[in-house]
Phi, psi and omega in degrees: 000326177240025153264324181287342154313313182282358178279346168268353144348143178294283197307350148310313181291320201287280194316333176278337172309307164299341172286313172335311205276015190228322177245031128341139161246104193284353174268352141308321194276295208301345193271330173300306159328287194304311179299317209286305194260013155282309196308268223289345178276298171312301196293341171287297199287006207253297218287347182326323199247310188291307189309331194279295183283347193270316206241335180119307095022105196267325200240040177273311198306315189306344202246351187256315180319285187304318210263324193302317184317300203306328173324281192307323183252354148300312194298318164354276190300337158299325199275328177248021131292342206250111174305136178306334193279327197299314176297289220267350174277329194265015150007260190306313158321309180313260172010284174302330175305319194258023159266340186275345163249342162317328181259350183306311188334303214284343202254130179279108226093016193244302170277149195257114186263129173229094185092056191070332192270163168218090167243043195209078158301119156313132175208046170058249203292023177179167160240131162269098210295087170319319201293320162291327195295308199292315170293332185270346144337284205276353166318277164347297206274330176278347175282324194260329160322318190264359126309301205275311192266000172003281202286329189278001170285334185255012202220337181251154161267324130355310182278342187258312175313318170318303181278310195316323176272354180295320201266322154310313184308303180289330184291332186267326171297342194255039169250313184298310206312279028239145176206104202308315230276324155303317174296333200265332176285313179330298185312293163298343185254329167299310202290314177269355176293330191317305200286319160289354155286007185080046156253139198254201239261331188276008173276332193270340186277297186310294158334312155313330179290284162344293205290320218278326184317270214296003194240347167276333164321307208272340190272312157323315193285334194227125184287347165272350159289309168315337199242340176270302212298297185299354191250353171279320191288296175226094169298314179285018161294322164212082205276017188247344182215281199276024169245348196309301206308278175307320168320281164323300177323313201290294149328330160241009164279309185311316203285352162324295175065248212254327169224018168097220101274359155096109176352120168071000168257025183277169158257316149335291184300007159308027208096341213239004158241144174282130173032080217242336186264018182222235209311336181262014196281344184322298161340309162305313186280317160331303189296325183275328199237000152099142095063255189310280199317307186345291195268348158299317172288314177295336165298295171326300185311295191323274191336317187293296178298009197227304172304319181284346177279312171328280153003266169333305197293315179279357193244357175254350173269340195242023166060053157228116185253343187311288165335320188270318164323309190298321193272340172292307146004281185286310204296297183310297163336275161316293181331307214276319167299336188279343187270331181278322197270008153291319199268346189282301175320324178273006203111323187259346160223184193271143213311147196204143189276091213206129143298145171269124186309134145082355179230328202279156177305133193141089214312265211310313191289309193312299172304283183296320153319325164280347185260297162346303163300291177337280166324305153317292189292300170326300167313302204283355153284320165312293184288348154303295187297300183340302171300336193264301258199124172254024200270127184266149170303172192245146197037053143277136159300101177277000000 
């Protein structure tokens, strides 16, 4: 008892903050920082003209933006006092916490339904998208699954088959919602922590097979999948009603051209693209900054998704394998959404309800990304010390 008082200490407190601030990867953070007040910048200039007409307020959503952030970088900054093992012990529990709002969502009166969908619990000043919460979760509950069984994951099928299925599992509830697009980064980000965990590539072929059979089923099966999969192949076949959406995205990625129009100078976001400040804003940002902002954003994303396997990767050489799963995770996750809801915005796949990490409008996606980040960043302290120091900081929570 009164060691752990004294790790609570102010002067304890102070110092581990510095030790934080010291073995940090601050060009990880800063790069992180730019996309965050790119986001919070985009989400002001999108929304302006809907915020205006819905609430009166030109600068409401930006101010619903802003207060998630200030959420989001207390809970962080908390997030990166707390040692991975602390993390990698409440595992399972996580794991049932995020099937128990997968399954609330479902329950009627509970989930909040929008545009068809019920992905939403009320929670008085905002609602919560489970479908975010619930992947960082189950991340979580698979780094350590894979620190425990790591040799009988390459070698039994059995062992490989358990988490495919925690992830079916999770995948079918977020079907019910329904919300393919979560299921499928869900889907894709276990499947690929497996394979860098050495399990090998033909288990992934038999398992591939499968997934793409049930997932053309379900698109055959459900006519608003079907009216997206054709309206993606051709939006101008019918650019006034299921191509309307992407026909705009289109439209204002073009008027970009090389260098944009310049902040607050889009036109698309008048009205004339849906939900140009959440799933479209990239689309938004194409048009203001052009080409050039364009490849520049995507750089940033890249970097991030480039740091973190470096990450992974250093930390299964130097006997933190929890920490190198988890950053293989996040780098994938974060990569694989940040990559559909470019392409989707672009054209190149089919429209999908998927946020751009860290910029599109959203408590829940805002929050559990930064928390995410927060954890990315936590490893890569862990692994700073590890190399210096088998010493843990003085007032971290144990």
């Amino acid at each position: 008892m009164t060691t752990a008082i004294a790790e609570m200490r102010p002067g304890r407190r102070s110092r581990a903050g510095l030790a934080l601030w010291a073995n940090i990867d601050r060009r990880l953070l800063a790069v992180m920082a730019v996309i965050a007040v790119l986001g919070l910048v985009m989400v002001m200039s999108a929304s302006v003209s809907l915020a205006e007409r819905q609430t009166g307020d030109a600068f409401h959503y930006f101010k619903r933006q802003l207060l998630f952030f200030g959420i989001g970088v207390a809970l962080a900054a908390a997030v990166l006092h707390v040692r991975l093992e602390n993390w990698q012990r409440i595992s399972m529990p996580l794991l049932i916490i995020a099937y128990l709002l997968l399954g609330l969502v479902l329950v009627p009166g509970i989930g909040r339904e929008v545009n068809g969908a019920v992905r939403w619990i009320p929670l008085g000043v905002f609602n919560l998208q489970v479908s975010e919460v619930a992947k960082l979760l189950i991340l979580l509950y698979l780094a350590d699954y894979l620190v425990r069984r790591e040799e009988a994951v390459r070698s039994r099928m059995l062992a490989f088959l358990l988490p495919m299925g925690c992830i079916a599992f999770a995948g079918l509830l977020l079907l019910l919602e329904p919300d393919f697009g979560a299921a499928v980064v869900l889907a894709a980000t276990g499947m690929g922590m497996l394979f860098l965990s050495g399990v090998p590539l033909w288990r992934f072929a038999l398992l591939g097979g499968l997934v793409a059979a049930v997932g053309s089923l379900l698109i055959v099966a459900s006519p608003y999948r079907w009216m997206r999969l054709t309206t993606f192949i051709d939006p101008w076949q019918d650019p006034f009603a299921s191509g309307f959406q992407l026909t705009q995205s289109l439209i204002a990625i073009g008027r970009g051209e090389w260098l944009g129009v310049g902040l607050g100078g889009s036109v698309q976001k008048l009205f004339y693209l849906p939900e140009a400040h959440t799933d479209f804003l990239f689309a938004v940002f194409a048009e203001e900054f052009g080409l050039v902002g364009v490849v520049g954003l995507i750089g940033l994303y890249g970097y991030v998704v480039l740091r973190a396997f470096m990450i992974g990767s250093r930390c299964l050489r130097n006997g933190l394998p929890f920490g190198g799963y988890l950053a293989y995770g996040i780098g994938l996750w974060f990569g694989l959404q940040s990559f559909v809801n470019i392409g989707v915005n672009m054209g190149l796949l089919p429209t999908k309800g998927l946020t751009l990490p860290l910029m599109s409008y959203g408590g829940s996606s805002l929050i559990t990304t930064l928390l995410a980040l927060a954890l990315l960043l936590r490893t890569s302290v862990e692994l700073q010390l590890t190399t210096v120091s088998a010493q843990p900081l003085p007032g971290e929570y144990r």
